[in-house]
Structures are given as C-alpha cells and as structure tokens.
C-alpha positions as a Python dict, from the first residue, in 0.01 Angstrom:
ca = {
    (1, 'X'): (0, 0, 0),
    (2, 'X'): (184, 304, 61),
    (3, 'X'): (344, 429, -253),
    (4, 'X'): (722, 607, -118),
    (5, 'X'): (893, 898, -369),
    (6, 'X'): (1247, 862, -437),
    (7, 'X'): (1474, 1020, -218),
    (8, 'X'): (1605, 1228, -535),
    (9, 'X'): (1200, 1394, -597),
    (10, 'X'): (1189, 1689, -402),
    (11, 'X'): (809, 1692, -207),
    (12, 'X'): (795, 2069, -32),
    (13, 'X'): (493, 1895, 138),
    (14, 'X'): (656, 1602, 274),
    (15, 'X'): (685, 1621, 637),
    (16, 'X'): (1069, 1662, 735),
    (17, 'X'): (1032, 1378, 1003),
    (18, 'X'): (1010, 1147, 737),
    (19, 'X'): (1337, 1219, 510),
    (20, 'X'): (1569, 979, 735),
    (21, 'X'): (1343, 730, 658),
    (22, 'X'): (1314, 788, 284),
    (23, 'X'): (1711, 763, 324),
    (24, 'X'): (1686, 420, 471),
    (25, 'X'): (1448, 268, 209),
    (26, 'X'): (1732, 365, -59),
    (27, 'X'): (2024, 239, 143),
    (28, 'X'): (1711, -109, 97),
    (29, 'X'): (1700, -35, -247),
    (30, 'X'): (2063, -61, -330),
    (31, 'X'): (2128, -403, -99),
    (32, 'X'): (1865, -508, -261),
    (33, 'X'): (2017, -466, -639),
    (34, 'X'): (2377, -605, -484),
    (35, 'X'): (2207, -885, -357),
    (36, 'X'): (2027, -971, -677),
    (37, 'X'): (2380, -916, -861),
    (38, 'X'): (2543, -1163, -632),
    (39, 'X'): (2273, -1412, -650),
    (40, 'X'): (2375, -1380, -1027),
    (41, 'X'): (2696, -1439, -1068),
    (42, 'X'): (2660, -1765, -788),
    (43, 'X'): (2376, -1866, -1040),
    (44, 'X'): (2646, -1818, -1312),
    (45, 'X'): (2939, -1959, -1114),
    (46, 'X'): (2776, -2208, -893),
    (47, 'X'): (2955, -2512, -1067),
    (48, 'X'): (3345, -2369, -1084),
    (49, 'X'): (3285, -2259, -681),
    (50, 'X'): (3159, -2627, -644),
    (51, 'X'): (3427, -2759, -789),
    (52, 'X'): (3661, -2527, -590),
    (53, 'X'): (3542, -2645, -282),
    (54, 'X'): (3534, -2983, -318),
    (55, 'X'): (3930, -2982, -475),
    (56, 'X'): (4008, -2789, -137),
    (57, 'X'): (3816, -3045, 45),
    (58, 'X'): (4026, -3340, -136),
    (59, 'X'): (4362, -3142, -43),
    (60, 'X'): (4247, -3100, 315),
    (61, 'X'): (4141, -3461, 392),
    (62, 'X'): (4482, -3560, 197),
    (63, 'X'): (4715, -3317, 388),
    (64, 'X'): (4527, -3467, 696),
    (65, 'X'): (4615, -3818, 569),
    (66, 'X'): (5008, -3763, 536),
    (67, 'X'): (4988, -3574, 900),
    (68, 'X'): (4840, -3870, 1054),
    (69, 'X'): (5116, -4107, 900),
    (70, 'X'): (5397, -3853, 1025),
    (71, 'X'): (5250, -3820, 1373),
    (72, 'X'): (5215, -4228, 1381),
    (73, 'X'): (5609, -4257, 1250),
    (74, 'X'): (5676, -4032, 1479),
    (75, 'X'): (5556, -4257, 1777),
    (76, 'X'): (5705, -4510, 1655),
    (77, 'X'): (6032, -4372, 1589),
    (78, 'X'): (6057, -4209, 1986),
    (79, 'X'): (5916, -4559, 2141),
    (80, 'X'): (6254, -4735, 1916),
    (81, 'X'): (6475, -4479, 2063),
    (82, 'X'): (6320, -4438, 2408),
    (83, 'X'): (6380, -4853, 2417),
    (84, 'X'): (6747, -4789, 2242),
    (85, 'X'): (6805, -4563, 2521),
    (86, 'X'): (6675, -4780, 2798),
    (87, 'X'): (6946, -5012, 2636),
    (88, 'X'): (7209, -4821, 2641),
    (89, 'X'): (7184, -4755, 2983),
    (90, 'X'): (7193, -5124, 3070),
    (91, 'X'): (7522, -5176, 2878),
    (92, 'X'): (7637, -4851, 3035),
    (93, 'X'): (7584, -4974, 3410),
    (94, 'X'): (7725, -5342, 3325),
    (95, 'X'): (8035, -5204, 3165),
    (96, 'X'): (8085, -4984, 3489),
    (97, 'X'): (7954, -5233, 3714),
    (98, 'X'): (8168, -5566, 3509),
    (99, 'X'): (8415, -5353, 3329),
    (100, 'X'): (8757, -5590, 3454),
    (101, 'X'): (8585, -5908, 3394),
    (102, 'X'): (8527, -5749, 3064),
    (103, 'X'): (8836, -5695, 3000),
    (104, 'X'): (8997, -5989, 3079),
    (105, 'X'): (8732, -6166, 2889),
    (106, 'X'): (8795, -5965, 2556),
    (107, 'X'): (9138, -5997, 2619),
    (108, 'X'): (9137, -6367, 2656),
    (109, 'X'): (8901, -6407, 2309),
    (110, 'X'): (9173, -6195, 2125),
    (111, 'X'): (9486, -6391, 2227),
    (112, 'X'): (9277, -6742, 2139),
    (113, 'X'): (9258, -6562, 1786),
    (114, 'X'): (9644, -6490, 1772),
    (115, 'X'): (9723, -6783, 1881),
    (116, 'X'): (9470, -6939, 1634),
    (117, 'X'): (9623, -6718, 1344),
    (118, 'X'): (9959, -6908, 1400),
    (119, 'X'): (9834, -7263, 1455),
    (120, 'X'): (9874, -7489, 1129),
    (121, 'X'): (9465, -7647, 1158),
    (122, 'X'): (9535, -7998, 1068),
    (123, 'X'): (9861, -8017, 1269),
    (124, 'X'): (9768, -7798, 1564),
    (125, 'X'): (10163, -7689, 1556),
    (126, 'X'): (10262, -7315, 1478),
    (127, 'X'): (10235, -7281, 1082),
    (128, 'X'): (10458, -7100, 850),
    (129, 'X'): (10345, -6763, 950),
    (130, 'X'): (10424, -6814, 1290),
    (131, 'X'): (10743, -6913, 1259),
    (132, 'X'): (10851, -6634, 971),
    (133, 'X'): (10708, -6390, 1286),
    (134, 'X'): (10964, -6561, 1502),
    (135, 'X'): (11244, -6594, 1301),
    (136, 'X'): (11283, -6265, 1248),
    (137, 'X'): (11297, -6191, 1629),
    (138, 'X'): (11538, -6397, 1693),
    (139, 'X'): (11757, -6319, 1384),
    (140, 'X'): (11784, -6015, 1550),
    (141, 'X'): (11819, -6084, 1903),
    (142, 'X'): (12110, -6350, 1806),
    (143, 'X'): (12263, -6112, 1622),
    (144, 'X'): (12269, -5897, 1899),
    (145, 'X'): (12416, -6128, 2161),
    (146, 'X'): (12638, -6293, 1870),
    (147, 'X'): (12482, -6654, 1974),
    (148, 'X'): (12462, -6932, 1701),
    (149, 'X'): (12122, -7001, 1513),
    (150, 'X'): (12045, -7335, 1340),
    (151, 'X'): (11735, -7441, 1155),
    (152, 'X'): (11642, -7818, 1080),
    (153, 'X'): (11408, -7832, 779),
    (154, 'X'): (11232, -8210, 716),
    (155, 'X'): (11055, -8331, 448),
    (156, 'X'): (10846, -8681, 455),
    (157, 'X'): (10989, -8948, 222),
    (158, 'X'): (10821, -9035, -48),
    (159, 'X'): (10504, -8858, 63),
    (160, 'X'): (10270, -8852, -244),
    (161, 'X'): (10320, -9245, -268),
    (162, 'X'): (10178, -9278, 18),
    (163, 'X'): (9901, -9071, 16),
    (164, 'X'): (9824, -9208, -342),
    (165, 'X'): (9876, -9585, -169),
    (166, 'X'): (9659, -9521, 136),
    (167, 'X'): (9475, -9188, 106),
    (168, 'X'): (9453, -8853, 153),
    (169, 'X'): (9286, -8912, 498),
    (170, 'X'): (9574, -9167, 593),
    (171, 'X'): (9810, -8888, 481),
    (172, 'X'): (9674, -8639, 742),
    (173, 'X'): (9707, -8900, 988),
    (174, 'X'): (10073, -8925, 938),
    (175, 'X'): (10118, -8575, 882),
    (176, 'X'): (9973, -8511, 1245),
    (177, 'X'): (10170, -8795, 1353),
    (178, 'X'): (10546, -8658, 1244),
    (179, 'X'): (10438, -8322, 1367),
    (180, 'X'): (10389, -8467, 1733),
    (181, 'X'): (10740, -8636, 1700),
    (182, 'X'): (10881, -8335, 1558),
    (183, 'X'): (10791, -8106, 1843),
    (184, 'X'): (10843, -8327, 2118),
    (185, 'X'): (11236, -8326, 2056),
    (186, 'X'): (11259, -7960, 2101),
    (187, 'X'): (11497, -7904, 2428),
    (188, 'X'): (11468, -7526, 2550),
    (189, 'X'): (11172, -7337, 2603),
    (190, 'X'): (11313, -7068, 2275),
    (191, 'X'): (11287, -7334, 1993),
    (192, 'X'): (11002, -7334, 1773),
    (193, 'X'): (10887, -7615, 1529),
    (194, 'X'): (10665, -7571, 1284),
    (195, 'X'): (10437, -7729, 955),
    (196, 'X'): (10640, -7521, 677),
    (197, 'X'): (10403, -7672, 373),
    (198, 'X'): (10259, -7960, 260),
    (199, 'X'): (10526, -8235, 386),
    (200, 'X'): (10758, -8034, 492),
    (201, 'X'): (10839, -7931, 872),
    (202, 'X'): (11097, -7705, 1031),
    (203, 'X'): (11253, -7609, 1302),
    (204, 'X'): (11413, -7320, 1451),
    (205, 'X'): (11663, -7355, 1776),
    (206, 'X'): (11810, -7032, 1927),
    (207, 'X'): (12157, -7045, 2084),
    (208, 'X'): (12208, -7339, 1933),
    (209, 'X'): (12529, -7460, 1739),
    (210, 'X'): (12580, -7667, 1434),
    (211, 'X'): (12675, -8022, 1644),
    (212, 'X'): (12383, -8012, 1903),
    (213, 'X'): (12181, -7880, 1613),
    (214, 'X'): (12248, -8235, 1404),
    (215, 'X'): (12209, -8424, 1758),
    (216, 'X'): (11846, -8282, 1746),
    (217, 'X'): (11771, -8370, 1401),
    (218, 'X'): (11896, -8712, 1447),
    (219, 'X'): (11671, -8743, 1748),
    (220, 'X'): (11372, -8662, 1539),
    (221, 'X'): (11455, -8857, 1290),
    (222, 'X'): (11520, -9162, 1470),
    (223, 'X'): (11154, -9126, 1657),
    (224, 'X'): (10971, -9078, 1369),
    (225, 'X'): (11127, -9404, 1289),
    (226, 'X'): (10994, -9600, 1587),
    (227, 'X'): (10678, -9464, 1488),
    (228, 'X'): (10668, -9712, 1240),
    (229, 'X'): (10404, -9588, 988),
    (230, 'X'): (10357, -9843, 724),
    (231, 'X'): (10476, -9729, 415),
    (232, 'X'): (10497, -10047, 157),
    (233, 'X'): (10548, -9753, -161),
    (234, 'X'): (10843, -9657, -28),
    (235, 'X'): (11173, -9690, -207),
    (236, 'X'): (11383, -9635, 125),
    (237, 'X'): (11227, -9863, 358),
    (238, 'X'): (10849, -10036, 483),
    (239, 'X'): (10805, -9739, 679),
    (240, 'X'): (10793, -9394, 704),
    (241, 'X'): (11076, -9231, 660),
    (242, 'X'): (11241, -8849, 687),
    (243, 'X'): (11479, -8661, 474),
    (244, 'X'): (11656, -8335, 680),
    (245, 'X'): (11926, -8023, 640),
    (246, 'X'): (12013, -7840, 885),
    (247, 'X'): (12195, -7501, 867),
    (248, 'X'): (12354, -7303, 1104),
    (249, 'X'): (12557, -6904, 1151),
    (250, 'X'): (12591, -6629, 1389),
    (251, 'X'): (12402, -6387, 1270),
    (252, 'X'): (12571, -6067, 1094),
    (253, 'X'): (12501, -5764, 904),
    (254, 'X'): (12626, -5880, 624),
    (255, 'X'): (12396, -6231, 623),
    (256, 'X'): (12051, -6284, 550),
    (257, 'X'): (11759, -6461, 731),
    (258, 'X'): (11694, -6584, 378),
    (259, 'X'): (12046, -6702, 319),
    (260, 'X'): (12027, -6923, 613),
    (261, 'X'): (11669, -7095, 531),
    (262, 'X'): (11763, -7108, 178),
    (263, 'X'): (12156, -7313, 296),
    (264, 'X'): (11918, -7534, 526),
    (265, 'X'): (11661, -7614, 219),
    (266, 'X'): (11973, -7676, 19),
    (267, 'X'): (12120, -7957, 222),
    (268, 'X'): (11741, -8125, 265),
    (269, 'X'): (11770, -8185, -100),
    (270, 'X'): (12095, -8245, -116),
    (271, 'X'): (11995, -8563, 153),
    (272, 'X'): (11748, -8632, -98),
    (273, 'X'): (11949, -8669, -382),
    (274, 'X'): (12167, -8906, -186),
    (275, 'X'): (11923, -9162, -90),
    (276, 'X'): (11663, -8979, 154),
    (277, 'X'): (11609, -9097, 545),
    (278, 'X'): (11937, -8926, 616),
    (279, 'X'): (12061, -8524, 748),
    (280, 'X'): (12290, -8315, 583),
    (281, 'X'): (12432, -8005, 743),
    (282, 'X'): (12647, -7702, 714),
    (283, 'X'): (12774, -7412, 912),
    (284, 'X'): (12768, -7047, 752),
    (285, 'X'): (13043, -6866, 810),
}
C-alpha cells in the first residue's frame, strides 16, 4: 500500500505531475466525511422520513381516490345531460313539426277546466260561481241597453224531511232531478240556471220582464210537479214540491246586483211563510 501525504505537507521532492492527483484524493476525502455525515443523520432520522413518506403516500392514494369519484360523476353527469339534450331536441322538432295540433289540444284541456270550474259536480248545472260571473255581465250590459232583468230563486219543500225519510243518496237523486226540470224551462239562449246551495236553485233571465218572468217560474214549478217524487214527509203534499220568488228591475246606477238577489230571496221566503209550493214576485222600481 502506497501511503499519500496530505495535500497541505509540502514534499520539495514530490514530483509536480503528481499534485493534481493529490488534489483529487482530498476532494475523496471530503465526500467521503459528507457521506458518512449523511449516512448519520438517515441512521438518526430514518423513522420520522419513514413516516413522512408513507403519510405522503396515504395523501396521494387518497387525493387519487376523490379524483377517480369526480372523473366518474363527471361521466355520469355529461351522459344525463347529453340524453337531456337528445330530449330536448325531440320536443323541440315535435313542437315545430305538431305545434297547431298542440295548440288546439291545450286549448281544448283548458276550456274543459273552465267549464269544469263552473259546473255544480252532483248536478252537472253551472254552480254558484258561475252564475255570480254572469250576473255581473249582464247587470251591466242591461244596464246599458236599459232592458229588464229578473231572477227566479227556488228552494225544495221540505227538503231535510226527505232526505232524513229516504236518504241522503235519495236526496241527490232528487236534487239532480229538479235541476234537469229547472233548466229545461229556460227559453233564450242568454238565461242561465244554476244550483245556488244546498236546495236551493236559481235562475237568471236577461231581457226579461216581471210577467214572462212569473210565466217561467210557474212553468218550472208545475214540471217539477209532474215529476212526481214521492215525498210522504211532506206537509204540502205526497210529492215533491217547490217554493219560488222572483224579482225583477232595469238596472240603474243607483241599484245594486245585491239588492235585486236579496228582493228575489225575500219573496222565496215570503212564499214560504205562506204555505210553500207557491211564487211570489215583485218588480224594483
């Protein structure tokens, strides 16, 4: 073995071709000692690095995890809107390709619920809210023209005996029954009849005066009689029977819709008080 000096001795003998090399082996030296150091402090430190690396291997496979999830909701969320899409275009063509039938059809569904919105569902007649809608319009539209106005309100004799005496199922028979009879002795196209509540019916008759207004009302009353629905709880007779007023005005600023519905509910008790199965009437001036 060859024993080197250190680069620091100074040799006057030592052959100058050989001082790079004495340079080198200290460069050797000094790796050497930083290479023992850092073999060391890993010696040292080899459990906290350990444990360093595996926590950054945990948060790498679980930052891998939630990217996988993302990228799969992702997918799923552009195949739901690729399909939404696909739909969309299918409605878009059919309402460009069908758009009037469309139309008509949605049109046709909202006037059956209109219509439905006014029909009284046991009678199948216009109900009360119907006929407040209508009264109004023509209130006005008489009272434009200055035409007479007459409404016939009818109650059902007695009804509560009977429906106590044959049932409540019996009673919507006959209820269904005086409504038919009611409606078929309307005369012009602009009168309206109507279920008002419970028993009671009423009807409304545009350019219509006091005397034809009775003449109606008398006509009602008298089919409803040649219905002849037994009724052996009556106190006015073995059938069914109806009590009416009828009231009638010109319209005028300084009436009331009310006032007139109010004089006509007036004289239907007033035929009540007197016996039932008969009309009173009076004219508003």
């Amino acid at each position: 073995m060859h024993n080197f000096p250190n680069s620091t001795d100074t040799n006057p003998e030592l052959p100058a071709h050989l001082a790079p090399l004495l340079q080198e082996i200290e460069c050797l030296r000094k790796e050497n000692a930083d290479l023992r150091i850092a073999l060391s402090n890993t010696a040292e430190h080899g459990d906290l690095i350990e444990a360093e690396l595996y926590e950054t291997n945990c948060k790498l496979k679980a930052e891998i995890a939630v990217r996988v999830r993302a990228e799969s909701t992702l997918n799923t969320l552009l195949e739901m809107l690729t399909r939404q899409k696909s739909d969309l275009e299918i409605i878009v063509q059919t309402l460009m390709e069908h758009g009037d039938l469309l139309d008509t059809q949605w049109y046709e569904k909202l006037h059956e619920v209109v219509l439905q919105a006014g029909i009284d569902s046991l009678t199948q007649i216009p109900n009360r809210r119907r006929f407040d809608d209508y009264f109004e319009r023509q209130w006005q539209q008489m009272r434009q023209e200055r035409l007479p106005l007459s409404i016939i309100m009818c109650d059902i004799d007695a009804f509560k005996s009977y429906n106590d005496t044959y049932g409540h199922l019996a009673g919507d028979a006959c209820l269904k029954q005086i409504a038919e009879a009611f409606c078929k002795c309307l005369q012009h196209p602009s009168d309206l009849a109507a279920r008002y509540g419970g028993e009671e019916f009423i009807a409304l008759l545009p350019q219509t005066d006091l005397d034809k207004a009775v003449i109606v009302a008398q006509r009602m009353q008298q089919i409803i009689r040649d219905l002849q629905i037994p009724h052996r709880s009556s106190p006015v007779a073995q059938t069914v029977t109806v009590s009416m007023g009828v009231a009638c005005t010109i319209p005028d600023p300084t009436l009331s819709m009310s006032h007139l519905l109010q004089q006509a509910d007036v004289r239907l008790y007033a035929a009540k008080r007197q016996g039932k199965d008969r009309i009173v009437s009076t004219t508003i001036v």
